[in-house]
Structure formats: structure tokens, C-alpha cells
C-alpha positions, 0 to 999 in steps of 0.5 A, spaced: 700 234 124 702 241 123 697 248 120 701 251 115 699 256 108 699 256 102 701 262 098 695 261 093 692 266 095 693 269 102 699 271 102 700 272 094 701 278 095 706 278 101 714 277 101 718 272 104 719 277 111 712 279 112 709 271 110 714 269 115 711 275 120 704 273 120 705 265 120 709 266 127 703 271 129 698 266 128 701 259 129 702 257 123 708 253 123 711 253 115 708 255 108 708 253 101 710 258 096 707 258 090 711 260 083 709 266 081 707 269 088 711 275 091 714 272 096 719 271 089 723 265 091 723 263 083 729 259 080 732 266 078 735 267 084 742 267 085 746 262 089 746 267 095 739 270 095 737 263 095 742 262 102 739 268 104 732 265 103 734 259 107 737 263 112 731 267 113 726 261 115 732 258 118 732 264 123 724 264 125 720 258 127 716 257 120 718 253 116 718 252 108 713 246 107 715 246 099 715 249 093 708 249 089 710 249 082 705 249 076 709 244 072 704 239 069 705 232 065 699 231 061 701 235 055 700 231 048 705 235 044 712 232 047 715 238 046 711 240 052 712 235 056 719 235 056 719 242 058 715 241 064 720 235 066 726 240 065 723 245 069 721 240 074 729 238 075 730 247 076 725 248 081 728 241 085 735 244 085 732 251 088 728 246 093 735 244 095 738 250 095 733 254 099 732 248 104 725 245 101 723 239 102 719 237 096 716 240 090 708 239 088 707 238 081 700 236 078 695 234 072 691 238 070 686 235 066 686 229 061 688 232 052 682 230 048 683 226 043 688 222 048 687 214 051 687 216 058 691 210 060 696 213 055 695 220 059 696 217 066 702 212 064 705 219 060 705 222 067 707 216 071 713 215 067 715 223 068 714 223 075 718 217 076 723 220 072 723 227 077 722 223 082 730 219 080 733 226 079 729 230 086 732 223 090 739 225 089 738 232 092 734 230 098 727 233 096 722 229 094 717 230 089 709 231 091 703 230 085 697 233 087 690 231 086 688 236 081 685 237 075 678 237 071 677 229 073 685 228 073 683 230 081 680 224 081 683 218 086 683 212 082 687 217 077 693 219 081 693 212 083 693 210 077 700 215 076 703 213 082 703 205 080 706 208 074 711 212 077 713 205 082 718 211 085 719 212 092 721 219 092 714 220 089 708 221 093 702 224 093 699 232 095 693 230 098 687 236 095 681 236 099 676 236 092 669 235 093 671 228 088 673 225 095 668 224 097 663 217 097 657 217 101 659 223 106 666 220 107 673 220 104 675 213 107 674 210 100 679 215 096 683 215 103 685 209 103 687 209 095 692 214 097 694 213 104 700 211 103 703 216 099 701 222 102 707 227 103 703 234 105 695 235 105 692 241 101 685 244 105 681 250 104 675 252 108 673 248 114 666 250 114 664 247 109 660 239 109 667 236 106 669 231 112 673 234 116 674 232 122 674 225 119 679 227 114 684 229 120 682 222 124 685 218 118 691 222 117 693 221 125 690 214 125 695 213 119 701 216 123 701 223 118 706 228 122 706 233 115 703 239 114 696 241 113 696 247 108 691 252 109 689 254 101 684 259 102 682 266 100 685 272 102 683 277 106 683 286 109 684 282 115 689 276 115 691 275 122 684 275 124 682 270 120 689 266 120 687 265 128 680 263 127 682 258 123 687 255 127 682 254 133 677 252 128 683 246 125 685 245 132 677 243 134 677 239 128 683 235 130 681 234 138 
């Protein structure tokens, strides 16, 4: 398994060749770049910006983990969700052009007034459709386990059997809904499947970490890890304890 970062909220503030500096700097091997973030790989960039973003991670040794977008399936009004969908696509030609290999996309939480199953079945439909239009561009399409009660695994994997696409995985979130008795192993094994990148935050904290990471292994994960915590004055003091505590963990 690879330590990578998430963008959210680290590195909100850093551009592409300063990302890519403190990354080498403390070992971690790829990041995730967050829309709206000022490294400023957005779908507004130019058919060469987009090259020279490509070229920039392809010259250092940190990787592009993927693209982490806010488009989200569960609205009710249809109009929206449209929106989303089409976004969608944009973000995966960019993911394409800027060497990316997936987009994260997400529920956000359940509409009032709206059957649940007929929520969940909405974003399936809408994932697998991505999923259809991400395949012919080699990127892949990553739901993260989100959302006010959406998060919860039995939901994604109620969107993932809708969705029955094999370019659709699952962004593993490390939310408190996880675990079941002190353990993930339940939940885990809802999702394992489909796993194509794992969200974690911080490690001090009593969500099981280190079986976390024992079932990954143990289930052949060799994706990425991506650190999704706070920023701080001194980034590359904490970036280099929290690789060595990962590192411990993982041991």
C-alpha cells in the first residue's frame, strides 16, 4: 500500500509545484486533488496546461492518486442531477488528459420526502452511466462512502449492486459508521470488493486502524492510503510523523 494526500485541507492552499515538493519531502507517494483547492487543476484548464500538469507529476516521484470532485447523484430535482452526471463526464476527460487514474464522486445524504430505495437506485443508475462513459477513457469512477447516513456501508453497497458496472468502485472513508463492536470487519467485507482508494484521517484516534490496514493487505489492496487531515504552521513536521506512525500501524 502507498501514503498518499488529500488536498482537503493540508494542502488547500498549496500549488501544484509546492504539493509536489512537501509530498517528496516526507514520503508521500501521490495525492489527491481536491476541486476548488489552489493547486488549480480544474476543468478550465487548456489542452497544454493540462500536459503541463501531466508532465509536472510525471517528472517527480508523487503520483496523481485521482481527482476528488464534489458531484453527488442523490439530488431529487432531475435537473440536478443531470448536472452532476455531465460534470461528471468533464471532470473524467480532464482525469484523462492530466494522467489521473479515477475520480471520486459521492452521496451526500438522503432528499426528505424521497424512498430511500428510490435514492439509492437513482445513484446507481447514475454511477453506472459514469462508469460507461469513464471506461472509454481509462479512469475509473470512485463513490466515496459519504454523507449523513448515505455513509453507511450497507447504502454504498446498495448503490454499488445498482450500479453492476466494473468501472465503478468504492472510496473507502474511514467514518465512525464503520465500525461495529470495535471492528470494521463487518462493513469491510460489504465493500471489499470494490475498494479502489481508502480515505484515512487521524491515526490517534480509537477507529481501528491497524486492523484497517490488516484487511486491506490481507485482501491484496496495493492503492493508496490518503491522508485527509488538518492543515498546519508546520506541514512536513507533522506529513513525517504521520508517515512513521502509518508505517507502525501497518507493520
Amino acid at each position: 500500500m502507498k501514503l498518499g494526500l488529500v488536498t482537503y485541507n493540508m494542502a488547500k492552499d498549496w500549488d501544484v509545484p509546492t504539493l509536489i515538493e512537501k509530498c517528496r519531502a516526507t514520503g508521500f507517494e501521490g495525492v489527491e486533488l481536491r476541486t476548488t483547492h489552489a493547486h488549480g487543476v480544474e476543468v478550465g484548464l487548456s489542452a497544454a496546461e493540462r500536459q503541463e500538469v501531466r508532465k509536472r507529476f510525471g517528472d517527480s516521484p508523487v503520483r496523481i492518486a485521482g481527482l476528488g470532485s464534489t458531484f453527488e447523484y442523490h439530488a431529487a430535482d432531475p435537473a440536478v442531477l443531470r448536472q452532476n452526471v455531465e460534470g461528471t463526464k468533464e471532470y473524467v476527460k480532464l482525469a484523462h488528459d492530466v494522467g489521473a487514474p479515477g475520480v471520486k464522486v459521492r452521496p451526500n445524504g438522503f432528499p426528505e420526502g424521497v424512498p430511500r430505495e428510490q435514492t439509492i437506485e437513482q445513484i446507481g443508475k447514475a454511477l453506472r452511466e459514469c462508469g460507461a462513459f469513464a471506461k472509454d477513457y481509462g479512469v475509473q469512477v470512485r463513490l466515496e462512502v459519504h454523507g449523513r447516513e448515505t455513509c453507511q456501508p450497507a447504502h454504498i453497497r446498495g448503490m454499488m449492486d445498482v450500479a453492476d458496472h466494473d468501472n465503478v468502485f468504492v472510496c473507502w472513508n474511514s467514518n465512525a459508521q464503520d465500525v461495529v463492536e470495535g471492528s470494521v470487519q463487518q462493513n469491510f467485507d460489504l465493500l471489499k470488493n470494490r475498494i479502489a482508494l481508502v480515505h484515512i484521517n487521524e491515526l490517534h484516534t480509537a477507529y481501528p486502524w491497524r486492523e484497517l490496514f490488516s484487511l486491506l493487505k490481507g485482501h491484496g489492496y496495493g492503492g493508496y492510503c490518503l491522508a485527509e487531515i488538518p492543515g498546519s504552521p508546520d506541514p512536513e513536521r507533522v506529513m513525517n510523523y504521520y508517515r512513521a506512525l502509518y508505517r507502525a500501524l501497518c507493520a
